[in-house]
C-alpha positions as CSV (number, residue, x, y, z in Angstrom):
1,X,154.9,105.8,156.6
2,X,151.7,106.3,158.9
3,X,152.3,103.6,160.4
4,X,155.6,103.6,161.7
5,X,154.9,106.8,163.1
6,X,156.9,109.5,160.7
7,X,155.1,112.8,159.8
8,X,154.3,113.3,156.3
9,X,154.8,116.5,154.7
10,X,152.4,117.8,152.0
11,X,154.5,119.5,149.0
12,X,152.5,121.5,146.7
13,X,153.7,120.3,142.1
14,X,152.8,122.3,139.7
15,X,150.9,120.9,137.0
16,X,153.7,122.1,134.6
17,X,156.3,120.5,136.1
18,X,154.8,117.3,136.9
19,X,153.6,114.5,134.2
20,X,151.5,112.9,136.7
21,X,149.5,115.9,137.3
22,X,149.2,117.0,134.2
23,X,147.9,113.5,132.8
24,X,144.5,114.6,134.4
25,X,143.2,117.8,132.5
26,X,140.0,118.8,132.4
27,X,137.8,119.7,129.3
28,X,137.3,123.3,130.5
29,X,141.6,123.3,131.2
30,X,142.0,122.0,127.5
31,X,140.1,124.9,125.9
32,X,141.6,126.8,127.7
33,X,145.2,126.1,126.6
34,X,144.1,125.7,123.3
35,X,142.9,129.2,123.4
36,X,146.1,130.6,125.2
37,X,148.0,128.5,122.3
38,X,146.3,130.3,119.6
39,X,146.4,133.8,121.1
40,X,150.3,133.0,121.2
41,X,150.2,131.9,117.3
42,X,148.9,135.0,116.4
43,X,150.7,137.1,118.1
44,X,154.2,135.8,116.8
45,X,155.9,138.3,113.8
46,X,156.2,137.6,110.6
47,X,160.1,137.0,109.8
48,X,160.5,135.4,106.8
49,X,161.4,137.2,103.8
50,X,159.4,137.6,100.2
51,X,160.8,134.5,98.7
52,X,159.6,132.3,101.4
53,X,156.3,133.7,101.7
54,X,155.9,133.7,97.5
55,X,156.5,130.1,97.9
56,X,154.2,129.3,100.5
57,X,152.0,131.5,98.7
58,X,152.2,128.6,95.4
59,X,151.9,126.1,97.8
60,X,148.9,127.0,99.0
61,X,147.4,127.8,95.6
62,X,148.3,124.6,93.9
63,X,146.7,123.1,97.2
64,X,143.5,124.5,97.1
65,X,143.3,123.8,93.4
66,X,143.9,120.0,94.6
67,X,141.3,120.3,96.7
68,X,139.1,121.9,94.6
69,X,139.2,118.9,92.4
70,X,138.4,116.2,94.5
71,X,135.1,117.6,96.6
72,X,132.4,119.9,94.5
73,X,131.1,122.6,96.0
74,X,127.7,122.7,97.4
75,X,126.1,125.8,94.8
76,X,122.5,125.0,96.2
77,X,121.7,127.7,98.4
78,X,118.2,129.6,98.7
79,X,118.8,132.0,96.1
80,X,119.2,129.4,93.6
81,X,116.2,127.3,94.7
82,X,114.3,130.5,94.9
83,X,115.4,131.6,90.8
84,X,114.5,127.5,89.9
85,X,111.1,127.6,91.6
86,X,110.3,131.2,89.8
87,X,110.7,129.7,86.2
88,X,108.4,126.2,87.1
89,X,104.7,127.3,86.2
90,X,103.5,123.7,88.5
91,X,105.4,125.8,91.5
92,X,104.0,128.8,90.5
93,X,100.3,127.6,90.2
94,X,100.7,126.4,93.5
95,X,102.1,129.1,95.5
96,X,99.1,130.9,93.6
97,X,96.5,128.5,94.9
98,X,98.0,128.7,98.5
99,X,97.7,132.5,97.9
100,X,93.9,132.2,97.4
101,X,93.2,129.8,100.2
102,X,96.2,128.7,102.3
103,X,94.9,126.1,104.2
104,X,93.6,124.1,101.7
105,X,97.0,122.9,100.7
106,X,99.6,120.7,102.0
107,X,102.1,123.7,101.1
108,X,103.4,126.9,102.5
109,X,104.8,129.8,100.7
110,X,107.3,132.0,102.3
111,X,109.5,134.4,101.1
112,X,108.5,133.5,97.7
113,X,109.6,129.5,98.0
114,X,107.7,126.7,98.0
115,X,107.5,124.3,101.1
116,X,106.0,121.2,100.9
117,X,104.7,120.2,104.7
118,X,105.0,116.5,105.7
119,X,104.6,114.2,109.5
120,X,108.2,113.5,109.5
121,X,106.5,110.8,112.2
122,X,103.8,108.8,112.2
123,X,102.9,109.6,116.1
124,X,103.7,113.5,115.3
125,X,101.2,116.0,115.0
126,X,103.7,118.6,114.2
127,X,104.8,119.8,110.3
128,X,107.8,120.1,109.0
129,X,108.8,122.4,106.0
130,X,110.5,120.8,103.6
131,X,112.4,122.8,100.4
132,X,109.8,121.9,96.7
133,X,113.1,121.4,95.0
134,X,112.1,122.3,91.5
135,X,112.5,119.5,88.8
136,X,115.4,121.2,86.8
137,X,117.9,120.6,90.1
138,X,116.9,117.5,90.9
139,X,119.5,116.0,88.8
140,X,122.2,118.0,89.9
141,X,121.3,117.7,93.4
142,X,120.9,114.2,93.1
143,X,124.6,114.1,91.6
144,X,125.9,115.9,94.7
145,X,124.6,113.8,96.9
146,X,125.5,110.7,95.7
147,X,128.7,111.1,93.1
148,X,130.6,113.6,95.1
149,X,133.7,112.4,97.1
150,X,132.0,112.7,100.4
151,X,128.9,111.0,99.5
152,X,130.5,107.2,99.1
153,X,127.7,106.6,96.1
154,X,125.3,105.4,99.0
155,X,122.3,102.8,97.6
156,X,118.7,104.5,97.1
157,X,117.5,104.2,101.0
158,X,120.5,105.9,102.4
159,X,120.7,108.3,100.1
160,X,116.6,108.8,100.6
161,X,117.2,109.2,104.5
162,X,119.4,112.2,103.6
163,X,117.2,113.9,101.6
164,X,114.1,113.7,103.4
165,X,114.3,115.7,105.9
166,X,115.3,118.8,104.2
167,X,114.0,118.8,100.5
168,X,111.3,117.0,98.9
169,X,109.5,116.7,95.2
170,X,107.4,114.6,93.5
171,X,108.0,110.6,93.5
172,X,111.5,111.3,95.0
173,X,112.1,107.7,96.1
174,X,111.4,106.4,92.2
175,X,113.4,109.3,91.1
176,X,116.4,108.8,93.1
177,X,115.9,105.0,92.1
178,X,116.4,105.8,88.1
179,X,119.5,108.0,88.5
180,X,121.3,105.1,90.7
181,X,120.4,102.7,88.0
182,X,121.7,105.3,85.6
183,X,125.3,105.5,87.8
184,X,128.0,104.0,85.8
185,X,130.3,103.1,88.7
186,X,127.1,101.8,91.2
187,X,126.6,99.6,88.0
188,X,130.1,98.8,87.3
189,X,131.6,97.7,91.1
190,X,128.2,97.5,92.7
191,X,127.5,93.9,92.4
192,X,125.3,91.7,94.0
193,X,127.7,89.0,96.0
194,X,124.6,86.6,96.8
195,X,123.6,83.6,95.3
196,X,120.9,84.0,93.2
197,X,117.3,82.6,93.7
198,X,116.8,79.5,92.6
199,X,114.0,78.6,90.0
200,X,110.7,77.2,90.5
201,X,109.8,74.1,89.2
202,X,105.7,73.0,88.9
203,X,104.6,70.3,91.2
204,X,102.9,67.6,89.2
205,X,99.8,66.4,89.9
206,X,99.4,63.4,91.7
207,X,97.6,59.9,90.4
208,X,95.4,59.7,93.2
209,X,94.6,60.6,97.4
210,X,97.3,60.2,99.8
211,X,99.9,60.1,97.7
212,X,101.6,63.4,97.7
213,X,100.8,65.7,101.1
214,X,102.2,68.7,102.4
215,X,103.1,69.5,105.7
216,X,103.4,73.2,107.8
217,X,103.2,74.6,111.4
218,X,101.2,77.3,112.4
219,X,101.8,79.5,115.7
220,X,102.6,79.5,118.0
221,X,98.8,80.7,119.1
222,X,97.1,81.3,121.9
223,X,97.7,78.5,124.6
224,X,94.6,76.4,125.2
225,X,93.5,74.8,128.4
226,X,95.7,71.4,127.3
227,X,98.9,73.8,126.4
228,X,98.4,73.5,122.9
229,X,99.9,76.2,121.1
230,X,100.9,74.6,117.3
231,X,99.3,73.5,115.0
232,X,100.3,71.0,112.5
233,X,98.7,71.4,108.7
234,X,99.0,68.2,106.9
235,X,97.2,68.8,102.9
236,X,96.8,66.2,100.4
237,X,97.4,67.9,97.2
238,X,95.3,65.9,95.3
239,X,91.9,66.0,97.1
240,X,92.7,69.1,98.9
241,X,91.9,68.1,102.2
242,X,93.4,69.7,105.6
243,X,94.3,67.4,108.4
244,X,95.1,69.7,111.2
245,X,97.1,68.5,114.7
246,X,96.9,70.3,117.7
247,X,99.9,69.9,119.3
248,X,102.4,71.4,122.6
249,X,105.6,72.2,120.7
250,X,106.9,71.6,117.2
251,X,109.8,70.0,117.8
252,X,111.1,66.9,115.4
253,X,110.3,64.2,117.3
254,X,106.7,65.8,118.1
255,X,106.3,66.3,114.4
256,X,107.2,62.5,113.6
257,X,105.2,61.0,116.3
258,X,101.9,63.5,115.2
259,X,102.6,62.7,111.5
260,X,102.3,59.0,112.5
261,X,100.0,58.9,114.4
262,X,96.8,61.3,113.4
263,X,97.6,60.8,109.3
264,X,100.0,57.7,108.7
265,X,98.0,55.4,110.9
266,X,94.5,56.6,109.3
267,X,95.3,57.3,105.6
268,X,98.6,55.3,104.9
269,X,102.2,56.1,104.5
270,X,102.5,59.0,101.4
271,X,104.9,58.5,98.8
272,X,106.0,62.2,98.6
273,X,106.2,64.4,102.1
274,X,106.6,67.8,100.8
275,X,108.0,70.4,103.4
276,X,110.0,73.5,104.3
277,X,113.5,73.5,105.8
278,X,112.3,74.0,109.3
279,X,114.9,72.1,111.7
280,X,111.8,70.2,112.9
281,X,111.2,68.8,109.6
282,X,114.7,68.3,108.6
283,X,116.1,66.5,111.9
């Protein structure tokens, strides 16, 4: 239209009245009529009568008592940890010894709990307080972070990487480990998919030199001045001795052509090569 020359004339939409306007809402606009939405919510009467309000009444009840089932409450609060750590005399002898000299201890004691202070990182220089959860929860806790509904039975790190940085006690990570060994369903539907580990057999002994020799890289190392940076390990098992190959890459056909050359051509040919499953010893 600017082009051939008509005037345009600028109309002003309101967002309301316009989808295209209204697809683009900010953040700030979205709280906002969220908030107007609510305040409206609230404000509306109530109109029904008793019977409809007794039965949403039971619905609600039978709901929460569904509810109530399926995730457990969280009971451990401070008070609790606080009443725990009162009747443990190894918690008690230690918030007396951090009485008598408090910075002798890895501990702090405030407001009558225990708190056991750990490098949460290895490059930190600052504490953190961790909760001395007292041994007669640990079991309990231990349940509600791994069998409750929420807590998908986790395996013994995840479950550790929970903990950690709120609670601690003594040998937590082998105490964790025992109580998911004791989990019927981790033990039950938990099972290990991957092929188990083969057995090792003994290598005999060869009749002689020469006969059986094993072969391994090592590096890559430091380049040297002819851009060496492998080195090829060739052992006869029977005499023990090392024949090592400085070489510029371990690739296959270097391999074959080293092997050859700086053992085969000296020694003989082996009857037995023994190796890994490297590519370059398999191609």
């Amino acid at each position: 239209m600017l082009f051939q020359g008509e005037p345009l004339k600028m109309v002003h939409v309101p967002e309301n009245n316009s989808q295209i306007v209204g697809a683009v809402v900010t953040r700030s606009k979205m709280k906002q009529i969220a908030q107007q939405q609510d305040q409206i919510y609230t404000t509306i009467p109530s109109v029904t009568n008793n019977k409809s309000s007794s039965s949403s009444q039971e619905k609600i009840e039978h709901s929460d008592e569904v509810t109530s089932d399926l995730i457990t409450a969280n009971n451990f609060d401070i008070t609790q940890i606080k009443i725990e750590q009162a009747k443990d005399p190894i918690i008690q002898n230690k918030i007396e010894e951090i009485m008598k000299d408090p910075t002798k201890h890895p501990y702090v004691c405030k407001d009558a709990i225990l708190y056991k202070l750990t490098l949460m990182r290895s490059n930190s220089t600052t504490k953190t307080k961790l909760i001395y959860l007292p041994p007669s929860m640990i079991n309990s806790f231990l349940q509600l972070y791994h069998n409750d509904p929420l807590s998908s039975h986790f395996g013994v790190r995840r479950t550790y990487l929970k903990i950690k940085n709120t609670f601690w006690w003594p040998k937590m990570e082998q105490s964790i480990t025992q109580y998911m060994q004791s989990c019927l369903p981790c033990q039950q539907y938990n099972i290990n998919r991957s092929k188990k580990p083969g057995q090792l057999y003994p290598i005999p002994v060869p009749e002689g030199p020469f006969q059986l020799i094993g072969i391994d890289y090592c590096g890559p190392l430091k380049k040297t001045p002819a851009d060496n940076q492998y080195m090829l390990c060739i052992t006869d098992y029977f005499t023990r001795w090392v024949t090592a190959v400085a070489l510029t890459d371990c690739s296959a056909q270097t391999t074959a052509q080293a092997l050859l050359k700086e053992y085969i051509c000296r020694y003989g040919v082996p009857k037995s090569v023994l190796s890994g499953q490297s590519t370059q010893f398999k191609n």
